[in-house]
MARKOLKOL-465097 format. One record per residue: x, y negated, z of N, C-alpha, C in turn; residue in one letter; residue number from 1; chain. Coordinates in steps of 0.2 Angstrom, whole numbers, plus 5000, padded with zeros to 4 digits. Example, Ala and Ser with C-alpha at 12.3 -4.5 7.8 and 13.67 -1.06 7.14 Angstrom:
MARKOLKOL-465097
+------+------+------+-------+-------+-------+------+------+------+---------+-----+--------+
| n.px | n.py | n.pz | ca.px | ca.py | ca.pz | c.px | c.py | c.pz | residuo | num | cadena |
+------+------+------+-------+-------+-------+------+------+------+---------+-----+--------+
| 5066 | 5028 | 5039 |  5062 |  5022 |  5039 | 5066 | 5016 | 5039 |       A |   1 |      A |
| 5064 | 5011 | 5035 |  5068 |  5005 |  5036 | 5064 | 5000 | 5039 |       S |   2 |      A |
+------+------+------+-------+-------+-------+------+------+------+---------+-----+--------+
END
This chain:
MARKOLKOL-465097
+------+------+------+-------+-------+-------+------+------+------+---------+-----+--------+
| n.px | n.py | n.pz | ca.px | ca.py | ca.pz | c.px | c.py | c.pz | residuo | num | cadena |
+------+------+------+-------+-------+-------+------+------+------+---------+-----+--------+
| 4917 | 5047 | 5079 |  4920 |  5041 |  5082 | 4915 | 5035 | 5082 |       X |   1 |      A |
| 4914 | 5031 | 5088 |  4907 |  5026 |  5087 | 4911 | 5019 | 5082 |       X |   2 |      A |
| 4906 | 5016 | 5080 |  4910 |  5010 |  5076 | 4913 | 5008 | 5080 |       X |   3 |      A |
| 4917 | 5004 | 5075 |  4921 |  4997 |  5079 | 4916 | 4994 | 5082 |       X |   4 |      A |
| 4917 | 4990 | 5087 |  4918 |  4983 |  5092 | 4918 | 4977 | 5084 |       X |   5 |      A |
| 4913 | 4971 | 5086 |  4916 |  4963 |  5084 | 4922 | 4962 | 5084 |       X |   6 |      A |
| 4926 | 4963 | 5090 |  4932 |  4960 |  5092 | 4936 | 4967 | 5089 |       X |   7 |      A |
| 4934 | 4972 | 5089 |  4937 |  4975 |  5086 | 4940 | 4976 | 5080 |       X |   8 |      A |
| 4934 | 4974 | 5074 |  4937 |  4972 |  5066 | 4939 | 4966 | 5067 |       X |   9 |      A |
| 4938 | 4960 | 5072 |  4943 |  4955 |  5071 | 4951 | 4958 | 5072 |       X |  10 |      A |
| 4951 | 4959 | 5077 |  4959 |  4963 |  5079 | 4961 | 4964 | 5074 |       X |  11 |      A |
| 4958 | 4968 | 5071 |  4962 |  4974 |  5064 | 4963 | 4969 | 5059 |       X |  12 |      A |
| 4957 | 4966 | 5057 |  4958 |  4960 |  5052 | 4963 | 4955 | 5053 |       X |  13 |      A |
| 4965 | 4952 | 5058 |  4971 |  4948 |  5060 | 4976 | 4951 | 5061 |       X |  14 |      A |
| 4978 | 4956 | 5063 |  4985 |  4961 |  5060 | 4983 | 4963 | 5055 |       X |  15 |      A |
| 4981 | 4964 | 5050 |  4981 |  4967 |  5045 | 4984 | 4959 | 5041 |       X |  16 |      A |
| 4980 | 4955 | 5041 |  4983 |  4948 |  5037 | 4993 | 4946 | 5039 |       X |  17 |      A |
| 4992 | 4948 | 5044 |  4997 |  4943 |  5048 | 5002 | 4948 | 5043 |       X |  18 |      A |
| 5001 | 4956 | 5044 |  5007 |  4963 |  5041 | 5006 | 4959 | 5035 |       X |  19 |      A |
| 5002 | 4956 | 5030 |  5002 |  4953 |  5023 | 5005 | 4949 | 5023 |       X |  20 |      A |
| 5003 | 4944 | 5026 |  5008 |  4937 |  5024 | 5013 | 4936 | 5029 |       X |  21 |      A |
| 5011 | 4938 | 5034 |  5017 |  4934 |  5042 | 5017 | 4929 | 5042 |       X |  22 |      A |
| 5013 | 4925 | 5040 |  5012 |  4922 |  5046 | 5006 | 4920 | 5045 |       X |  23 |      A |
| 4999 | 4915 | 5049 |  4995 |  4913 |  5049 | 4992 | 4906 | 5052 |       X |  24 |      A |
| 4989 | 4904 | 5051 |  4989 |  4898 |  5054 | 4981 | 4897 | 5057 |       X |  25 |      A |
| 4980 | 4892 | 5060 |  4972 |  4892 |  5064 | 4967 | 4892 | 5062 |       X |  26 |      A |
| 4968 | 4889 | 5053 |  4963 |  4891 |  5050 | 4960 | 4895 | 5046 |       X |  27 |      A |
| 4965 | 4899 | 5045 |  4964 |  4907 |  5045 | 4961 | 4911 | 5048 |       X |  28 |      A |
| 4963 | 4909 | 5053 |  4960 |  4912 |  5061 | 4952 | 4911 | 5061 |       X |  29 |      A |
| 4953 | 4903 | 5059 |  4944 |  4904 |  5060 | 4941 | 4906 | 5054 |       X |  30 |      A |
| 4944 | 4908 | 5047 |  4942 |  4911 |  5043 | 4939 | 4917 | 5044 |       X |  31 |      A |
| 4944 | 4922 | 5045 |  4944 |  4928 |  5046 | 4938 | 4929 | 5051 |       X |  32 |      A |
| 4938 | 4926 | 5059 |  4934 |  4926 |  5063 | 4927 | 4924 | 5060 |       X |  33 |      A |
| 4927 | 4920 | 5056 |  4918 |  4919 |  5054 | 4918 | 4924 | 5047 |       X |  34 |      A |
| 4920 | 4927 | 5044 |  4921 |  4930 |  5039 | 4918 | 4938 | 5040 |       X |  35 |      A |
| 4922 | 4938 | 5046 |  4923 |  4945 |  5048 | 4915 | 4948 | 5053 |       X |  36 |      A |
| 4912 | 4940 | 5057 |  4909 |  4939 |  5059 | 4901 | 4941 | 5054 |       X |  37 |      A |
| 4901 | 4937 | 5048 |  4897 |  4936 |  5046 | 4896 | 4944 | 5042 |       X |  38 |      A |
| 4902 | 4948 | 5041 |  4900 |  4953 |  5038 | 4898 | 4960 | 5042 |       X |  39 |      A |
| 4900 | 4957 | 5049 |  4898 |  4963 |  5054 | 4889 | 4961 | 5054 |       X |  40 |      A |
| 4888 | 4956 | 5055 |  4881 |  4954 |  5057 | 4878 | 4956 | 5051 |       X |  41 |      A |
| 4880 | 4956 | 5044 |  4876 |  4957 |  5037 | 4875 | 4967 | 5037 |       X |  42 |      A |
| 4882 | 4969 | 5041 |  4880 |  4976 |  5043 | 4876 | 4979 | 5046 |       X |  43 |      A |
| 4875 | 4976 | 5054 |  4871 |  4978 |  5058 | 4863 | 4975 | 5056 |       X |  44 |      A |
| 4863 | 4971 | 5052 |  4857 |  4969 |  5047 | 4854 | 4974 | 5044 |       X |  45 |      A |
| 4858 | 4976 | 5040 |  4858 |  4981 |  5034 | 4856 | 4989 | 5041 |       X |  46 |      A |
| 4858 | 4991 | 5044 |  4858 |  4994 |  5048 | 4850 | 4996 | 5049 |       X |  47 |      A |
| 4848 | 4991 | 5054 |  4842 |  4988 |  5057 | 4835 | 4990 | 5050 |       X |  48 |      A |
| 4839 | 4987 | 5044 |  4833 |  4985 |  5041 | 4831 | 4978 | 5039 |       X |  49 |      A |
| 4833 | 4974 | 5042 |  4832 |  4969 |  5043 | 4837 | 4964 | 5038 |       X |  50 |      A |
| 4832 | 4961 | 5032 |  4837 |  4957 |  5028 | 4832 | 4949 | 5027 |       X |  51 |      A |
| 4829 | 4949 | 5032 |  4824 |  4942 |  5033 | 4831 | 4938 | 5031 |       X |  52 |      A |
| 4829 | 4930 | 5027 |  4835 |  4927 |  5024 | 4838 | 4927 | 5020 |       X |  53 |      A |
| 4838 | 4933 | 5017 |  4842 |  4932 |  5013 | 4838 | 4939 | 5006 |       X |  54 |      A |
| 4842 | 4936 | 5001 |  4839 |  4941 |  4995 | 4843 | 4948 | 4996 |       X |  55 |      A |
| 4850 | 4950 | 4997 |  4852 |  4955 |  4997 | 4858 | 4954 | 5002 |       X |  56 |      A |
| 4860 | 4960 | 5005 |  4867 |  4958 |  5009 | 4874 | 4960 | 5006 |       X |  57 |      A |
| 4875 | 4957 | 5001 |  4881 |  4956 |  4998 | 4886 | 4951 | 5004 |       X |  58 |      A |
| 4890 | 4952 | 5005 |  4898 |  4951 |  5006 | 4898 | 4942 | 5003 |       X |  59 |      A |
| 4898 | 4937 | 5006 |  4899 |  4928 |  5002 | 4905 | 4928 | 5007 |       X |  60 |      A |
| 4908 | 4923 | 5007 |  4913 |  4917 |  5008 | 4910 | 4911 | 5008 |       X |  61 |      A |
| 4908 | 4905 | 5014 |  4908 |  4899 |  5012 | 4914 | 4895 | 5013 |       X |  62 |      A |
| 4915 | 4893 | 5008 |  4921 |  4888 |  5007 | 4919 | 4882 | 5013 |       X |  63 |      A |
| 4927 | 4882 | 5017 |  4928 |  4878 |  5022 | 4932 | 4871 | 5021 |       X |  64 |      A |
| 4932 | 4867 | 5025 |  4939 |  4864 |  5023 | 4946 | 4863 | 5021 |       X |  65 |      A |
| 4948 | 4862 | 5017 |  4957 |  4865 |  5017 | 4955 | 4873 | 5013 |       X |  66 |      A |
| 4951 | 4873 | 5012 |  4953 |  4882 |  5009 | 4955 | 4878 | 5002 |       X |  67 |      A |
| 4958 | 4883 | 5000 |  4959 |  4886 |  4995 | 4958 | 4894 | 4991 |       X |  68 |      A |
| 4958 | 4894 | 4985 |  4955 |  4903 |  4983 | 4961 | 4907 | 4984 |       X |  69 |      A |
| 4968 | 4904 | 4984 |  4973 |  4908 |  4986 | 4973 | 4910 | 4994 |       X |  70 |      A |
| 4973 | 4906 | 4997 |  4970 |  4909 |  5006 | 4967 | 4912 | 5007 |       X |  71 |      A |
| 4959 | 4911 | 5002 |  4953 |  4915 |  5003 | 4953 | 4923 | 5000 |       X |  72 |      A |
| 4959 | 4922 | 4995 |  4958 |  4927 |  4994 | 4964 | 4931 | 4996 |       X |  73 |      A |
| 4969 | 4928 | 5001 |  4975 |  4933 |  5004 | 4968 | 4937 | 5008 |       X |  74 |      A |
| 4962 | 4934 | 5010 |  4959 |  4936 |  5016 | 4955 | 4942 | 5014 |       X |  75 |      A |
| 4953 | 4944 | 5010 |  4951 |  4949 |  5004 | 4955 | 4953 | 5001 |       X |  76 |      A |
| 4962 | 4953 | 5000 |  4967 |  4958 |  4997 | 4965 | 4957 | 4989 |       X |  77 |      A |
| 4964 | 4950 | 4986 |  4961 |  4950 |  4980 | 4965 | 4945 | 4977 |       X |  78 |      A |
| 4965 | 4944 | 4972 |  4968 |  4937 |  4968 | 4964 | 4930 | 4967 |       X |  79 |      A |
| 4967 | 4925 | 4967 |  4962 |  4920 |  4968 | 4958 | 4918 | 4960 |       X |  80 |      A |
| 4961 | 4921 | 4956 |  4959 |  4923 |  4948 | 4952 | 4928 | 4948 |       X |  81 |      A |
| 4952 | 4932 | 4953 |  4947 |  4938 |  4953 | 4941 | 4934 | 4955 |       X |  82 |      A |
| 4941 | 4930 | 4960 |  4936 |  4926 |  4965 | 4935 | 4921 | 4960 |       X |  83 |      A |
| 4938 | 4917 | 4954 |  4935 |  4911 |  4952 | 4933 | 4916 | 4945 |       X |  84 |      A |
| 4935 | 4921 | 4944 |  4930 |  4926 |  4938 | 4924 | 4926 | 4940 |       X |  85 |      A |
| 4923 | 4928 | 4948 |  4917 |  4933 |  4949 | 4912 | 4927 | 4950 |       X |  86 |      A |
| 4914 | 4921 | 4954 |  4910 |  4916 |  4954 | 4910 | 4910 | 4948 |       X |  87 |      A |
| 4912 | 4911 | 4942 |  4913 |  4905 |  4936 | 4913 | 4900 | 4937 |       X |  88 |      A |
| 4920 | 4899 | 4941 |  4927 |  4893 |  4942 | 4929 | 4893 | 4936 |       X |  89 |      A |
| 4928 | 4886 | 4934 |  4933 |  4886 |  4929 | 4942 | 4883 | 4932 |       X |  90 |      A |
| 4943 | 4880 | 4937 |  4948 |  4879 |  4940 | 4948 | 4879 | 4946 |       X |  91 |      A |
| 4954 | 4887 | 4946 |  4954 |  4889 |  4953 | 4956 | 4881 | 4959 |       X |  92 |      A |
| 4959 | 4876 | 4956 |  4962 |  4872 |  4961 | 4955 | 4867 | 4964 |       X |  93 |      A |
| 4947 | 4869 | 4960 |  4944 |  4863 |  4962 | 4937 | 4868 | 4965 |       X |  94 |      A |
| 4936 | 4868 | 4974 |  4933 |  4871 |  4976 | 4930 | 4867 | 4980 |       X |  95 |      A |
| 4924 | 4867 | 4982 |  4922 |  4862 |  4987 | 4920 | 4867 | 4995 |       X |  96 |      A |
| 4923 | 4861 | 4999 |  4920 |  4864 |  5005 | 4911 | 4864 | 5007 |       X |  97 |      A |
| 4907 | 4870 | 5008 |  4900 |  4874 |  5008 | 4900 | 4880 | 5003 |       X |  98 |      A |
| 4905 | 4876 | 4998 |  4903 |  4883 |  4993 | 4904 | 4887 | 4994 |       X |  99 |      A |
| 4896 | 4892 | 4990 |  4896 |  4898 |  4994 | 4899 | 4904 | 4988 |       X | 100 |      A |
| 4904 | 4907 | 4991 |  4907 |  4911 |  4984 | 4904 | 4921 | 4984 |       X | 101 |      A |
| 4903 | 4923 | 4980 |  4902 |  4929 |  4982 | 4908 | 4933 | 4980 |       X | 102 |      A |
| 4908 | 4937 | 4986 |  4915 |  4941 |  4986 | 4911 | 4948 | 4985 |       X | 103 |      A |
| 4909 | 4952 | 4984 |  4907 |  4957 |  4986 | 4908 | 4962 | 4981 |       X | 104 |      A |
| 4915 | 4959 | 4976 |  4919 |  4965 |  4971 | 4923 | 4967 | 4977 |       X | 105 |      A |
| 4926 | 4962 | 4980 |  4932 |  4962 |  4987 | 4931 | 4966 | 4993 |       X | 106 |      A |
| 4937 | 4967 | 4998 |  4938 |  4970 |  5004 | 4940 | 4966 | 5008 |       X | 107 |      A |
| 4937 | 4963 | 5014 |  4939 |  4957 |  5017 | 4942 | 4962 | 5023 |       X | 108 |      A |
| 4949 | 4959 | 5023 |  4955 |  4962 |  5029 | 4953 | 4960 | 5036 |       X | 109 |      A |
+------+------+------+-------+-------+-------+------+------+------+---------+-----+--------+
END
């Protein structure tokens, strides 16, 4: 079976959230959408060979506006207690938008 399609791990990813929470909202959307984006493109990197940029192709999250690590981490099927262990949050409620969080314990939906 040839891989998925971009559009097509967005698909899946966006029904797979929506069967988790029901409902979703725009910002999610673009979460998921650059998320999903960012870790096809770290694949077909990895693929290639090609890791110019960066020191490893590990899985991030860049904290956006309005997130939160319970959003972020509906989006990964994790806890938002997992995501501020693995990044050394001491308070999951104070994240800033750029920050860049590593998820790459996680499975992004």
């Amino acid at each position: 079976m040839p891989d998925k399609t971009l559009d097509q791990k967005i698909e899946d990813a966006l029904i797979a959230m929506t069967n988790t929470t029901g409902v979703i909202n725009q910002g999610d959307i673009d979460g998921v959408v650059a998320n999903v984006t960012a870790q096809h493109n770290m694949e077909k990197a990895s693929e290639r060979g090609d890791h110019a940029g960066s020191d490893s192709a590990e899985p991030t999250y860049v904290v956006r506006k309005d997130d939160t690590l319970t959003a972020i981490a509906r989006l990964y099927s994790t806890t938002p207690e997992k995501i501020a262990a693995a990044n050394k949050i001491k308070n999951i409620n104070e994240i800033k938008e750029g920050q860049v969080l590593d998820m790459s314990f996680a499975i992004a939906l």
